[in-house]
C-alpha atoms as one frame of an Amber mdcrd trajectory, in Angstrom:
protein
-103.427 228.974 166.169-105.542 226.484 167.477-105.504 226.852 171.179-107.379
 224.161 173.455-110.780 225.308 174.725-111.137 223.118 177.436-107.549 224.437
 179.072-109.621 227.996 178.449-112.226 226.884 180.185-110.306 225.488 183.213
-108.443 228.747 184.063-111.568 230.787 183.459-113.650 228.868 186.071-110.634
 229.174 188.405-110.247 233.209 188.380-114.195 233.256 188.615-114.276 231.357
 191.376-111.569 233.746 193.014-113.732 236.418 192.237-117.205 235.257 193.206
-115.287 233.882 196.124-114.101 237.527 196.912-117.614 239.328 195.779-118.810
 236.845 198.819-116.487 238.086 201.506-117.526 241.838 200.411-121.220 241.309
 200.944-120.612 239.710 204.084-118.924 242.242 205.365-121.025 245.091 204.158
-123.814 243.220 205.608-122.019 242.786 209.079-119.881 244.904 209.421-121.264
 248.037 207.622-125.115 247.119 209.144-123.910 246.968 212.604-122.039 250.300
 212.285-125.448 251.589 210.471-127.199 250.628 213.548-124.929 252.195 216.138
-125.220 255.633 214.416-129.090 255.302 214.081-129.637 254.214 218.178-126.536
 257.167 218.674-129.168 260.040 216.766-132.942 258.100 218.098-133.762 257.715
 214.592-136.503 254.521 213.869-134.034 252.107 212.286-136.279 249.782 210.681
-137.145 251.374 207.131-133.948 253.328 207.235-132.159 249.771 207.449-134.169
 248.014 205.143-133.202 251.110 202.432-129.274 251.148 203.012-129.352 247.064
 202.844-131.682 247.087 199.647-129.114 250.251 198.293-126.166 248.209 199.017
-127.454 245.131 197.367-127.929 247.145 193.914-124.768 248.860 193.984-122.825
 245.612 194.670-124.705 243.753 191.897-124.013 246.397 189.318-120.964 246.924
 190.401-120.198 243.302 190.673-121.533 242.760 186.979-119.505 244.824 185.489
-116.643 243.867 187.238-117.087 240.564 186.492-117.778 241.435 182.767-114.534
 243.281 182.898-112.869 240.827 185.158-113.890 237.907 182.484-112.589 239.926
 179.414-109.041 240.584 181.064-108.614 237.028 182.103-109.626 235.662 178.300
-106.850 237.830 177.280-104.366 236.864 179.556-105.102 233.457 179.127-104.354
 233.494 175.333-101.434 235.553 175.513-100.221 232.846 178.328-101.574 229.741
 176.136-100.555 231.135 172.551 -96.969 229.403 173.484 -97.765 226.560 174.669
-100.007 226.425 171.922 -97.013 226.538 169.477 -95.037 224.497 171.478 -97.857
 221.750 171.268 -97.876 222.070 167.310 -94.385 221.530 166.959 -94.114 218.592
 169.686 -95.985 217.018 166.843 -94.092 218.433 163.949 -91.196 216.912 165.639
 -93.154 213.338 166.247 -94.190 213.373 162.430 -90.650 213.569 162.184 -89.970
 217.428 161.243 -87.396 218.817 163.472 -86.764 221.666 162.281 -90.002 223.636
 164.010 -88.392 226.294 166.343 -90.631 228.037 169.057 -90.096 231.724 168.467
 -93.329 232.638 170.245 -92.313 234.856 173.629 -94.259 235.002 176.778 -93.071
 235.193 180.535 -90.057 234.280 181.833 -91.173 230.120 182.399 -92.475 230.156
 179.178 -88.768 231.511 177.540 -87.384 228.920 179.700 -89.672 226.150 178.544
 -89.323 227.455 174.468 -85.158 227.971 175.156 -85.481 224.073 176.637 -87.641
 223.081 173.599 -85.617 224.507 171.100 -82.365 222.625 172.872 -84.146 219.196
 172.425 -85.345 219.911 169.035 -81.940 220.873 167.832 -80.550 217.410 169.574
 -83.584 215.312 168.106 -82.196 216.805 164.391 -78.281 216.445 165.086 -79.555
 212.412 166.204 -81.414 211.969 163.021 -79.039 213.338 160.741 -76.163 211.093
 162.884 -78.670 208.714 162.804 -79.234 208.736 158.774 -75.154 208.975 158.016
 -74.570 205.981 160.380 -76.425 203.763 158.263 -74.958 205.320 155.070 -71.236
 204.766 156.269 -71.838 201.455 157.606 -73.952 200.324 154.472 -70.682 201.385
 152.568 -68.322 200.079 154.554 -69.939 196.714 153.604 -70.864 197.280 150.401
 -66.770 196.725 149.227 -66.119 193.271 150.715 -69.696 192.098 150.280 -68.980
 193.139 146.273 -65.608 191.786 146.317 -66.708 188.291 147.669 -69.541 188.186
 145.150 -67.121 189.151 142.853 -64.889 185.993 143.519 -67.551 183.729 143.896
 -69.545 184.785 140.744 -65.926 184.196 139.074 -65.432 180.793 140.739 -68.880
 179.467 139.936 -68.745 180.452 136.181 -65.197 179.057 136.013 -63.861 182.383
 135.082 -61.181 182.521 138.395 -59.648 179.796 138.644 -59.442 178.361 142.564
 -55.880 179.086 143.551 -54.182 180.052 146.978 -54.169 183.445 146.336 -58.165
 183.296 145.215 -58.781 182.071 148.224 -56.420 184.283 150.555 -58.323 187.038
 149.274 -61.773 185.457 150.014 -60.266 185.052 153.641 -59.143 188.823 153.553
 -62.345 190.360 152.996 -64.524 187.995 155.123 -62.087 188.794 157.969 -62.173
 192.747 156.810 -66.462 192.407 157.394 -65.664 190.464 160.971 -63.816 192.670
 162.374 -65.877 195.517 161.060 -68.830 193.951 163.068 -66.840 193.322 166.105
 -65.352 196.894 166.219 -69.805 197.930 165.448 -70.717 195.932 168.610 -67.707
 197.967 170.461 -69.201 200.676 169.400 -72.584 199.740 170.752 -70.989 199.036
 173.896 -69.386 202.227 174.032 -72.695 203.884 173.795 -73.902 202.489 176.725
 -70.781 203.094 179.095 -71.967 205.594 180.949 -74.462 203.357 182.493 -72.271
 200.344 182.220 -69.404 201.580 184.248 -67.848 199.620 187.057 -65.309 201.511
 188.057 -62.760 201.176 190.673 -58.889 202.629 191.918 -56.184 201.258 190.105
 -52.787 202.683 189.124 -52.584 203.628 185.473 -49.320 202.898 184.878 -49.581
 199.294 185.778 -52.346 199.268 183.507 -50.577 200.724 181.043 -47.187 198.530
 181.223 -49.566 195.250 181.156 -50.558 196.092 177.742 -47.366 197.245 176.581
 -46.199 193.639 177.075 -49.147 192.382 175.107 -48.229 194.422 172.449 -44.142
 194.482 172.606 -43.713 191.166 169.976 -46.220 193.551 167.361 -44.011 196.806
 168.402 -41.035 194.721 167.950 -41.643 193.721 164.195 -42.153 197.244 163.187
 -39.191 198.013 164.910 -40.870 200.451 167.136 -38.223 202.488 169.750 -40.409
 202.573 172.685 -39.592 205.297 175.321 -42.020 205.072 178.357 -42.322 207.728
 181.153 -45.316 206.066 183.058 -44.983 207.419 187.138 -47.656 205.731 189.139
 -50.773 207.605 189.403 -54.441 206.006 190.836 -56.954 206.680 189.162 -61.075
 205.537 189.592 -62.191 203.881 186.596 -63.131 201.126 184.586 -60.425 198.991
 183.918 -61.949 196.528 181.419 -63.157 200.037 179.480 -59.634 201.512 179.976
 -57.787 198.654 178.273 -60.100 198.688 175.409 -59.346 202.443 175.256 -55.326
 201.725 175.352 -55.548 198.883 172.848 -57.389 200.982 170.134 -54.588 203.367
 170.224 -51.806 201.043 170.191 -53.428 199.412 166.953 -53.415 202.749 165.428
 -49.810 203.313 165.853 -49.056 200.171 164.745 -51.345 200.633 161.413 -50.197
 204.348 160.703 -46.428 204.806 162.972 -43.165 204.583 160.650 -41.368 201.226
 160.494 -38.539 202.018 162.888 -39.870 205.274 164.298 -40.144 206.649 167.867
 -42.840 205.603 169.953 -43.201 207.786 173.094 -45.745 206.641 175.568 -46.424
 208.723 178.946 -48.275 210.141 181.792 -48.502 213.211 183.203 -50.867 214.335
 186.201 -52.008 216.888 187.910 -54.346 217.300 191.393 -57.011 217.868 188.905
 -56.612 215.561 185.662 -54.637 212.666 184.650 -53.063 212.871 180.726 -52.274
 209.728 178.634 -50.262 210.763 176.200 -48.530 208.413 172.732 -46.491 209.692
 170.505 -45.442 208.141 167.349 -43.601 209.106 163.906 -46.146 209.193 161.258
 -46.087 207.239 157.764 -47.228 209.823 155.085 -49.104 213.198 154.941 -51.045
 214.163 158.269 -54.669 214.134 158.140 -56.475 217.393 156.789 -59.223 217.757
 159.097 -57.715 216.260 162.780 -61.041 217.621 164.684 -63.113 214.962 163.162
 -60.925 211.904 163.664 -62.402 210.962 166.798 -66.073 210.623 164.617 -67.364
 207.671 163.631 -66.451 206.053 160.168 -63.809 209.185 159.843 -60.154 208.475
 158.893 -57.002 210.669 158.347 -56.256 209.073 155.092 -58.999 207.245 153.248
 -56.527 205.702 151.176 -54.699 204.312 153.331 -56.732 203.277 155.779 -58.293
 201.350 153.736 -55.142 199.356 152.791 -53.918 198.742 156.069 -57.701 197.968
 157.316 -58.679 200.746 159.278 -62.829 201.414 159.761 -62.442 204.654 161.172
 -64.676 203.356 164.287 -61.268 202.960 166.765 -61.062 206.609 168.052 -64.882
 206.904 168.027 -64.998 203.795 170.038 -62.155 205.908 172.593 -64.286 208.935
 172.514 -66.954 207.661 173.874 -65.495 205.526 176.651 -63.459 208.064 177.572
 -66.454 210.332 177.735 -68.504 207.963 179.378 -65.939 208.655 182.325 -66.035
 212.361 181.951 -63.030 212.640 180.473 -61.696 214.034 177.492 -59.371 213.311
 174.169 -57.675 215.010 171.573 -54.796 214.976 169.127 -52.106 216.985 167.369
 -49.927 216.476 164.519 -46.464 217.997 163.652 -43.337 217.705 162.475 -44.377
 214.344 161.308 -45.503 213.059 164.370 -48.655 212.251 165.370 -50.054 212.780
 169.202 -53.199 211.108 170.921 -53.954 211.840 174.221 -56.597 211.438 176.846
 -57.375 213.164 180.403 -59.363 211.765 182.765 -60.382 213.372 186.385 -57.671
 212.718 189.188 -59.115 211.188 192.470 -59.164 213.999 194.828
């Protein structure tokens, strides 16, 4: 493991200059403080001080520098040790810093030392594991949005190929299609750039009180003429509750899921929209009778490009970016969402925290 020299270096010249530093204080004091208690005990007994003086200085000189030598020898030794048991994980965490910048993130540190340096290769290991989950989220992105464009894009080359080689012949219904799948590719753009925007909530937020349920009745009336053609029963328990938030972000939230119970509810099923609250959290909660099988695996609906029913989502136009597109708004203002299906009903709900 190649370990940086010059880093050696550094912490070497530091603990020598501790210990020369320290060597210095001894001598001075030996010569100060031991010579002047030398002399008191030679003018206490009348013995001639001066070669008697010049011996115990001379004696203490030798001993120090032999003893000082092999301390420092020792001394030396110990520290180069301790420095490479101390740098051997940095070391490692250097080499896979730039694993993970050639793009390899799946280097762990496994290399122990003392308790910062656990901390630092736990920390590491954390933001290596994120780098790979963002890559790999990263990598599908582009693969479920390349596909989701891949079927209109074919079916309008389709038609046009047909309509320049005068094997479709231009009709109403030739060209109803066309209008279909270019408006299928719009609003799979617009619902990307919602996406985008989602992203960046959490910075983005400009929150303030409001009550929910007048939120919430607003775009009910929006929506009542669409509710009203699927024959929707619409049962509403909304009490008033404030709540601090963005609104703009909040009515995106609301019209995603209204879409997707008018794409998946039952012509002439229950719709059951309410609110319930606590001092803590605030639930929004819609309830509608669902057309078909429920989905197989509910805990990925709210990811990106996932749908219930592949089958039919795709025939009633769904991307599978709408409850992504919720999750991370309602994220964004630390909140939380979730679903449940049963007896063939299907449940979306969000919390959000409740202004103390």
């Amino acid at each position: 493991m190649n370990i940086p020299l010059r880093l050696i270096w550094k912490l070497l010249l530091i603990n020598w200059t501790g210990l020369f530093v320290m060597m210095l204080l001894v001598v001075l004091a030996i010569h100060w403080l031991a010579s002047s208690y030398f002399m008191s005990l030679i003018e206490k007994y009348s013995i001639d001080p001066t070669d008697v003086h010049s011996m115990f200085l001379k004696s203490v000189d030798r001993f120090m520098l032999i003893s000082g030598s092999i301390g420092f020898v020792i001394s030396s030794l110990l520290n180069m040790w301790l420095n490479y048991q101390l740098l051997k994980p940095i070391s490692q965490i250097m080499h896979s810093a730039a694993r993970i910048s050639e793009g390899d993130f799946s280097n762990q540190v496994t290399v122990r030392g003392c308790g910062e340096i656990d901390a630092l290769s736990g920390v590491f290991n954390k933001m290596a594991d994120h780098l790979q989950q963002a890559e790999k989220f990263r990598k599908d992105f582009i693969v479920d949005v390349a596909h989701e464009l891949r079927t209109p894009l074919t079916n309008i080359h389709g038609y046009m190929e047909g309509l320049r080689d005068k094997v479709i012949e231009p009709s109403q219904e030739v060209f109803e299609s066309l209008h279909e799948e270019t408006f299928r590719l719009v609003r799979l753009v617009e619902e990307l750039l919602q996406l985008a925007r989602a992203d960046l909530a959490k910075s983005n937020l400009h929150s303030r009180c409001f009550d929910l349920s007048e939120l919430v009745r607003h775009n009910l009336r929006i929506f009542e003429p669409r509710f009203a053609e699927k024959r929707f029963r619409v049962e509403q328990n909304l009490p008033s509750v404030m709540i601090d938030a963005d609104e703009e972000k909040l009515t995106q939230v609301l019209t995603n899921l209204f879409e997707n119970s008018l794409r998946y509810g039952q012509i002439g099923g229950d719709l059951l929209i309410e609110i319930h609250h606590t001092k803590q959290r605030v639930r929004f909660e819609i309830e509608n009778d669902l057309t078909g099988p429920e989905p197989h695996d509910t805990h990925l609906l709210f990811e990106r490009f996932q749908r219930g029913d592949v089958s039919r989502s795709r025939e009633f136009g769904g991307t599978g970016l709408g409850l992504a597109i919720i999750k991370e708004l309602i994220e964004a203002h630390r909140g939380s969402v979730g679903s449940r299906f049963e007896n063939g009903k299907a449940m979306f709900w969000f919390e959000l925290p409740a202004i103390q």
